[in-house]
C-alpha positions, -999 to +999 in steps of 0.1 A: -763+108+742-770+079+722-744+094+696-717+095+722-720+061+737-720+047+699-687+061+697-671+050+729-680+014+718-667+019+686-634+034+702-630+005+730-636-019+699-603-005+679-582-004+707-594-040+713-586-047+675-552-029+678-548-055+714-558-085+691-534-076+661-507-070+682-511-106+699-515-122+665-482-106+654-465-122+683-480-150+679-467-151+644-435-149+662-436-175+686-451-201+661-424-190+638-396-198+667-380-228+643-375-201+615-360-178+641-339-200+660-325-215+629-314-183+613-300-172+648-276-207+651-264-200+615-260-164+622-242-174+651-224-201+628-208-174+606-196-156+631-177-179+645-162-187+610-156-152+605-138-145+634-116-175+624-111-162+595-100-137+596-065-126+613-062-109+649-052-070+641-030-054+667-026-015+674+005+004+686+008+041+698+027+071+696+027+107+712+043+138+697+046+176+715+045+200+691+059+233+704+046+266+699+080+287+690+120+275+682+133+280+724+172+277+709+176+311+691+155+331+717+174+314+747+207+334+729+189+368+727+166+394+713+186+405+689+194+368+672+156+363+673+146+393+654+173+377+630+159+346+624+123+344+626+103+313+635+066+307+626+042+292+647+032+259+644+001+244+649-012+203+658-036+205+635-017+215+603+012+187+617-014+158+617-016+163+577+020+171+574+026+136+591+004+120+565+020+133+534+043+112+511+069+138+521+071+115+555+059+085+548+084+082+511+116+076+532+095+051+551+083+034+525+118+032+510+136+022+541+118-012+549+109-019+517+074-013+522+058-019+485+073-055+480+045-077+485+046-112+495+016-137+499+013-174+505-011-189+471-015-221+489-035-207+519-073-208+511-103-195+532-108-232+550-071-228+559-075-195+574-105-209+593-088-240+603-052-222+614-073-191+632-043-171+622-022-168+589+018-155+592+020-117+574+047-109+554+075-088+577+093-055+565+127-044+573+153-025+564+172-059+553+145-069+536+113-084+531+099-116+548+074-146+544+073-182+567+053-210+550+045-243+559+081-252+538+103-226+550+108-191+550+114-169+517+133-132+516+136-106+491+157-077+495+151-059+466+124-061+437+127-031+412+108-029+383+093-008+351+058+015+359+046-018+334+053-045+360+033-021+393+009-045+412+019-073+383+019-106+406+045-125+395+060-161+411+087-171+431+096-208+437+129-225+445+142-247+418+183-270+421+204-241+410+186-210+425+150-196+421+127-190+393+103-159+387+074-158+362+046-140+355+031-162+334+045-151+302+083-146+313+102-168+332+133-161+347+162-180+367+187-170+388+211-177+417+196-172+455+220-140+474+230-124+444+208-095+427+202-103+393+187-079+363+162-089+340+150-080+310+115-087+304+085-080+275+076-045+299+104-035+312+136-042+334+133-065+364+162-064+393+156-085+422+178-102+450+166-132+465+179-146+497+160-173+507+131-196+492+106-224+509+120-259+494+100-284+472+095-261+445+067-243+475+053-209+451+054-178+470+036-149+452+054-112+450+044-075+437+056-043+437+030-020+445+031+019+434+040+043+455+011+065+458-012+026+467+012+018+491+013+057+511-025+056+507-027+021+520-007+032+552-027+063+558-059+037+558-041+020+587-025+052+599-047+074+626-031+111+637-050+129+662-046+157+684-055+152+721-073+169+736-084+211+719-052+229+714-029+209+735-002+204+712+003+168+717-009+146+689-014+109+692+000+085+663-014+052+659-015+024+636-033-008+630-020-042+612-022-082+616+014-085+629+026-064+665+064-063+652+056-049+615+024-021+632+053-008+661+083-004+632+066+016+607+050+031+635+082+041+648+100+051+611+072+074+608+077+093+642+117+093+631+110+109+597+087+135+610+110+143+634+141+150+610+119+165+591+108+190+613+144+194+623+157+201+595+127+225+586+136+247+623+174+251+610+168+264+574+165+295+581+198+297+600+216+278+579+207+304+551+212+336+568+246+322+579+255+319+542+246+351+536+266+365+565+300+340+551+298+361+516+293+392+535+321+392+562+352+387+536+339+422+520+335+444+547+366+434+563+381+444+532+361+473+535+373+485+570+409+477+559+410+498+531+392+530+552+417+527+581+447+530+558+427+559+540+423+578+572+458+571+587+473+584+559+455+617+558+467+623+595+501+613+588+498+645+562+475+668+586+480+660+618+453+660+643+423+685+638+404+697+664+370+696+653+345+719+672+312+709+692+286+714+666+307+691+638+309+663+665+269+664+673+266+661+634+293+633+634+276+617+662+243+617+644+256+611+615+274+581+623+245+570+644+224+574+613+250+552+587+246+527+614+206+524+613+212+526+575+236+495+577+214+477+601+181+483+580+203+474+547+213+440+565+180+428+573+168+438+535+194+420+524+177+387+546+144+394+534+149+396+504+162+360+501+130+349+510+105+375+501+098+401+469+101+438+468+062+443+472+067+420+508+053+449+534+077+440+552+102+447+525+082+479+522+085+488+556+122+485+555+121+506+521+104+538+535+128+539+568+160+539+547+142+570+527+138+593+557+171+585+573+188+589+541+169+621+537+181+634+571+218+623+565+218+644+535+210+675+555+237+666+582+262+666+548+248+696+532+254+712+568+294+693+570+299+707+538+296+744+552+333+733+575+366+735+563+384+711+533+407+698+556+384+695+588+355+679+561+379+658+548+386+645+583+354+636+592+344+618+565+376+596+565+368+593+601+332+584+598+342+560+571+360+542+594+343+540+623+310+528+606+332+499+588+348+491+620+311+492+631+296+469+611+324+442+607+323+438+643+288+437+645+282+406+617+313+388+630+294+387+665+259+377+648+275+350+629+296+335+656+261+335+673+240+317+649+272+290+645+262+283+686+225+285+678+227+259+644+249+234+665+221+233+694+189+241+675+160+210+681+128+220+660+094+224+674+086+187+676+095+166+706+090+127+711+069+120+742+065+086+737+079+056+709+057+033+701+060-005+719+046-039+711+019-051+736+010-083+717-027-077+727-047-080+699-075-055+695-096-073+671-117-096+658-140-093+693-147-128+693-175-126+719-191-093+705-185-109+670-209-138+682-233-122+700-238-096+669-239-127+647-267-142+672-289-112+670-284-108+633-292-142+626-324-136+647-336-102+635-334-122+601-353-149+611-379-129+626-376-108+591-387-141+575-412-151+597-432-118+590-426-115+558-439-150+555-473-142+570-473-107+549-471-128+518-489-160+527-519-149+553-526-189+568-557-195+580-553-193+620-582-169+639-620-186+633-630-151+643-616-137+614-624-162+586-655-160+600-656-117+594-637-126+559-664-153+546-695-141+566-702-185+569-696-196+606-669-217+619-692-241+634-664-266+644-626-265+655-605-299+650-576-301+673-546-321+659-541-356+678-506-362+685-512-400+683-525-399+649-499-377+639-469-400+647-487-427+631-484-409+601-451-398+600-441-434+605-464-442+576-477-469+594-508-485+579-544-496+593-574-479+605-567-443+612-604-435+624-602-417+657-629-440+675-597-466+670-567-452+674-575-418+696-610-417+710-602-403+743-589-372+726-594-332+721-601-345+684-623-372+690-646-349+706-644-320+686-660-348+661-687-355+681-692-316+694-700-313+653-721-341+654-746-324+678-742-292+656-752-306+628-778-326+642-798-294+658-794-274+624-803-297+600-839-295+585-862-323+599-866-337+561-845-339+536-857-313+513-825-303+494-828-342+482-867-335+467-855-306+446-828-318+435-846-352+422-879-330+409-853-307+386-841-336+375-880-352+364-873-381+388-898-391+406-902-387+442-908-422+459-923-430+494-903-425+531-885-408+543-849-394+524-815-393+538-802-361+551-771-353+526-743-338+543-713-328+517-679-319+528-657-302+507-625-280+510-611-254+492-578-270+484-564-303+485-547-314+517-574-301+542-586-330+558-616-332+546-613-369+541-605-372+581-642-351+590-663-373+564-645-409+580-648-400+618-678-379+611-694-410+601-687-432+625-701-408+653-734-408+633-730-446+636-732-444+670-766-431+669-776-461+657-783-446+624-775-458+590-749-443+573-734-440+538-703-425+531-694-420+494-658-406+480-672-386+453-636-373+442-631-392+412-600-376+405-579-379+430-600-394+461-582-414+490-609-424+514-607-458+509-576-458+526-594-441+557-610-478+562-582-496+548-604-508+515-598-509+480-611-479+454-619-499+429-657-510+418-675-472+431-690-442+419-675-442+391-675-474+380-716-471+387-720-439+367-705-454+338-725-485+335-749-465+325-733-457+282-763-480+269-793-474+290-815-486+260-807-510+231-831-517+202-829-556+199-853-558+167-864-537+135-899-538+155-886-510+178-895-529+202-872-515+234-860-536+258-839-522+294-806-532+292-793-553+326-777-529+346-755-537+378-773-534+411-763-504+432-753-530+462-727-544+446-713-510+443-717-509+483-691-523+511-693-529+545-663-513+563-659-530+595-677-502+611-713-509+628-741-492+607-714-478+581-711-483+545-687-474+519-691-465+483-651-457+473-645-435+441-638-462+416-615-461+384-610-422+371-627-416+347-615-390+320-657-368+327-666-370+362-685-338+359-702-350+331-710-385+351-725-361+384-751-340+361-766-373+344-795-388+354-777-420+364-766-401+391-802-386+403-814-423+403-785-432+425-791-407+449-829-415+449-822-450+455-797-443+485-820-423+503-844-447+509-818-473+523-796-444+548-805-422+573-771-403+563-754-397+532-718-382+537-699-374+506-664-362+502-663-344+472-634-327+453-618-292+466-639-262+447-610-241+434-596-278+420-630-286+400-662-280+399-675-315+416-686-300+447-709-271+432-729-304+414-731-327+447-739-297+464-774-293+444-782-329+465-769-318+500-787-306+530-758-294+549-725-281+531-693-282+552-662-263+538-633-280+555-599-258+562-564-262+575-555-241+600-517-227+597-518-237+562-547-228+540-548-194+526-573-171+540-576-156+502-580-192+488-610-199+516-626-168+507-625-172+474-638-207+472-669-193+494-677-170+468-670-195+441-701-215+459-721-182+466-721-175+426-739-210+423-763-202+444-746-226+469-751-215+503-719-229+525-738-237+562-704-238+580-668-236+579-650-268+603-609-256+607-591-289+613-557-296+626-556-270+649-525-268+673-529-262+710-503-248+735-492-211+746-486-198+707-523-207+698-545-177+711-573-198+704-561-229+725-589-225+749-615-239+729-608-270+735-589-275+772-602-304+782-621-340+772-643-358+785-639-397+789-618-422+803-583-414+803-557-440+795-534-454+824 
């Protein structure tokens, strides 16, 4: 049972930890809201830029049918389409057919589509400036540029495989134009073409027009296979739909006019193509049938005048019933044989012997020739004369047969050429709508935006992964097992004092006493106060392992403040915290024990010299021999008061660090200081010393041997957990037990979760 609730707990306190570190990480969000509203506005800022930048594109649109089979030979009869075959065609092998240099060559050649032109004078501030830049423009007259100085024209630039995507220079000069390349320069007259000979090649251009004042104008000549591939990255072909025959061209580009004409060449040139791909096949078997007809005519002539002039001889011969079945047959057979013969003769013009269609043909002509021979074996059993007539006959009638029969076809397929379409049919051209498609200024901006703010936020968090501030007392009081015995809120009075760097007294008694800070000071007061031992022990050891002597009373109580880095405010807890003692009526010391680098004279607006350090180091010659009689005599030596200041403060005194010396570590372990520390304690009821950070030097671990209480003063939102810690530990390997951890500076409002510590003060409130 016991096992069981232990477990619960320790599951409620996970998911509260998993609450907790979830609020922190928002937290880390919220206090990081300058970072992240920062990198949003400049997010936001390039956006904007970009989509001035760069140039609106525009979009035109095409539709093509593509029809299953030719309708113009079937509409003209069986017989014509077994003649000419047709293959169907489908959408999907026309979309790549479309994108093949096959079409887009004689667009490419038509307007002139691998001259380039470009403008050297517009740079990217320009473009953001003019929100739109004018694009070259392509026709079949030429190509064309406008400038700030006029518009420029070229209407033909060929030159050597050397020159390809070469940029060379075009500007306007008194008697004509001048092109360079940087190495070549060449001059000629504007409207007339003009051949060059340069150091790669040949160069023949024609020039019709040029910006004045000399303005450059840059030109290329890109290759053919960059300029088809750079129209197929612009170029989108599509079927609608699944299997519906209808495929949808469309094209991209930063000018309307230039996107809807090559749009439109390209529709044209697919069409002829495909055109011209539906009447090949007729145009060939009707060359074939032209060779064939002068023969056979010839043919049938020659077999008439054959088989009048044997009945001229004979007469008429009655042939009997059985010889005109086999005639029948076989002139039904000769006519098959023809037929077959005839449509070999077109296959073959396309297709081999092994073709199976070929074959096919092949093994039919074999058993029809096969059964004609047995109708002539069967003939020859008749009569010379009445054989002879049959064959001349038969001759004639299968000549006469198939004359007629071609004449017929070819007349045909003359009709059929003249009104034969293809399989592809324009649905619709493509138009101009002037709307441009993108940039999409507004979803531009607003991507930009939330960019800009995942970035920030990116920032923010990596910013606390890599540099953990000191901001939960809970959990640098888990990380340093010491207590956070006191939280500092920051006063907003003080704070504008010091960003206007305005001088004076900056105790809080003086300039903020009525708030959250001010009483957070004295809330430490009373802490301090209950926990502190009721005599000054720390003091006795410290003087009896030094062999000093113990005098009568009572001894101050030593309270040390320290920090682990500089910039803490430790120098703010040790001023104020001295002046609340002072309200007590107690006497209080408070001594700036940094040597190095000490500022808390400026805390009560006095002057560091003639201190601590000045004191210690009086002390070089504490005995001089005077005589050969050894005969010692104690050196004078300053007294400690004049060390001392008043600082305008009831019942507080100032000892301030003094000139640096080059061993203040050295000066804290002497017995100068021991004395010091002896004699103090008999004149205060509190000694309050600001010592140096511990990871800085080792000060603090020494004044620490004299001190009751040890404070370890931290930042919050700006010391380093890892640097607090450490510094703890630093003290713990001394044998230097830290009493308490005070977090100044703390910020209140919504983003702090620990803003309720201190919601309210007591006191009057200013009117």
């Amino acid at each position: 049972m016991t096992t069981d609730v232990q477990n619960t707990s320790k599951t409620a306190i996970e998911k509260d930890d998993d609450e907790i570190d979830l609020m922190a990480l928002l937290l880390v969000l919220l206090r990081g809201w300058k970072v992240v509203l920062f990198c949003a506005l400049l997010g936001l800022v390039i956006g904007v830029l970009y989509s001035r930048y760069v140039n609106p594109t525009f979009k035109s649109d095409a539709l093509i049918q593509i029809e299953e089979n030719s309708q113009g030979i079937a509409a003209l009869g069986e017989s014509i389409s077994e003649l000419v075959g047709s293959e169907a065609s489908k959408a999907q092998t026309e979309t790549e057919l479309i994108r093949s240099r096959m079409i887009l060559e004689p667009v490419v050649t038509l307007l002139h589509l691998r001259i380039k032109l470009s403008d050297p004078n517009i740079g990217a501030i320009d473009k953001i400036k003019n929100d739109r830049i004018d694009t070259q423009i392509n026709t079949p007259e030429g190509v064309s540029l406008e400038s700030d100085n006029g518009r420029a024209q070229v209407s033909q630039f060929e030159v050597s495989r050397a020159y390809h995507d070469r940029t060379f220079t075009l500007s306007k000069s008194e008697t004509g134009f001048v092109l360079s390349d940087g190495f070549d320069e060449f001059k000629g007259q504007l409207g007339t073409a003009h051949q060059f000979r340069g150091s790669d090649g040949q160069i023949r251009i024609t020039v019709n027009e040029l910006p004045a004042d000399s303005y450059p104008i840059n030109i290329s000549k890109q290759a053919l296979k960059a300029t088809t591939d750079g129209i197929n990255n612009k170029l989108s072909v599509v079927e609608k739909g699944k299997q519906t025959g209808i495929i949808e061209l469309s094209m991209t580009g930063e000018n309307q006019q230039q996107v809807t004409r090559v749009l439109n060449q390209i529709v044209l040139s697919y069409v002829d193509q495909n055109q011209s791909r539906g009447s090949e096949e007729t145009t060939k078997t009707l060359n074939f049938m032209e060779t064939q007809i002068p023969a056979l005519k010839e043919k049938l002539k020659s077999s008439e005048a054959t088989f009048n002039e044997f009945r001229k001889q004979y007469g008429t011969i009655d042939v009997s019933k059985e010889a005109e079945l086999l005639l029948a047959e076989n002139s039904q057979i000769d006519a098959q044989l023809n037929e077959l013969q005839l449509k070999k003769a077109e296959l073959t013009t396309y297709y081999t012997e092994e073709h199976p269609l070929v074959v096919q043909i092949n093994e039919q002509l074999q058993v029809l020739n096969s059964r004609k021979q047995k109708i002539d074996n069967t003939i020859e059993g008749l009569p010379e004369i009445q054989r002879e007539f049959l064959q001349l006959s038969e001759d004639t009638a299968i000549n006469r047969e198939i004359y007629l029969t071609l004449l017929k076809n070819y007349e045909q397929l003359k009709l059929v050429k003249a009104g034969q379409i293809g399989f592809a049919r324009i649905i619709d051209l493509p138009i101009s709508t002037y709307k441009a498609i993108a940039p999409k200024k507004l979803q531009i901006m607003i991507l930009a935006l939330l960019l800009g703010a995942m970035l920030g936020t990116m920032l923010v968090l990596l910013k606390s992964l890599l540099r953990n501030v000191v901001k939960d007392p809970e959990r640098i009081e888990v990380k340093t097992g010491i207590p956070v015995i006191a939280t500092i809120p920051r006063s907003p009075l003080l704070s504008r004092i010091s960003k206007n760097k305005q001088g004076g007294n900056r105790l809080l008694a003086h300039i903020d006493h009525n708030s959250l800070s001010y009483e957070a000071i004295k809330s430490l007061r009373t802490n301090l106060i209950f926990s502190m031992p009721k005599e000054a022990k720390a003091l006795s050891r410290f003087n009896q392992s030094n062999d000093v002597s113990q005098q009568a009373g009572p001894l101050s109580k030593v309270i040390l403040v320290t920090g682990e880095s500089p910039g803490v405010g430790k120098s703010f807890i040790t001023a104020n915290l001295s002046e609340v003692f002072a309200q007590m009526d107690k006497k209080v010391l408070v001594m700036d024990a940094d040597m190095r680098l000490g500022e808390l004279h400026k805390m009560f607006n006095l002057s560091q010299d003639n201190g601590l350090a000045d004191y210690l180091a009086s002390d070089n010659s504490r005995l001089a021999k005077i005589d050969n009689a050894a005969t010692d005599v104690i050196a004078s030596k300053p007294s400690v008061e004049s060390f001392i200041h008043p600082t305008g403060v009831d019942n507080v005194d100032f000892m301030p660090r003094g000139r640096h010396p080059h061993n203040p570590a050295s000066l804290l372990m002497s017995d100068r200081f021991t004395q010091l520390m002896t004699e103090l304690s008999t004149h205060y009821d509190y000694i309050l010393i600001d010592s140096p950070p511990v990871l800085a030097a080792s000060d603090a671990m020494i004044l620490a041997q004299a001190a009751d209480k040890v404070l370890m003063v931290t930042r919050y939102d700006d010391s380093i957990e890892g640097q607090v810690v450490y510094a703890v530990k630093q003290m713990h390997k001394a044998n230097i037990e830290v009493d308490g951890i005070i977090l100044n500076d703390v910020q209140q409002g919504l983003m702090s979760k620990y803003s309720y510590h201190y919601s309210y003060a007591y006191g009057n409130q200013s009117s």
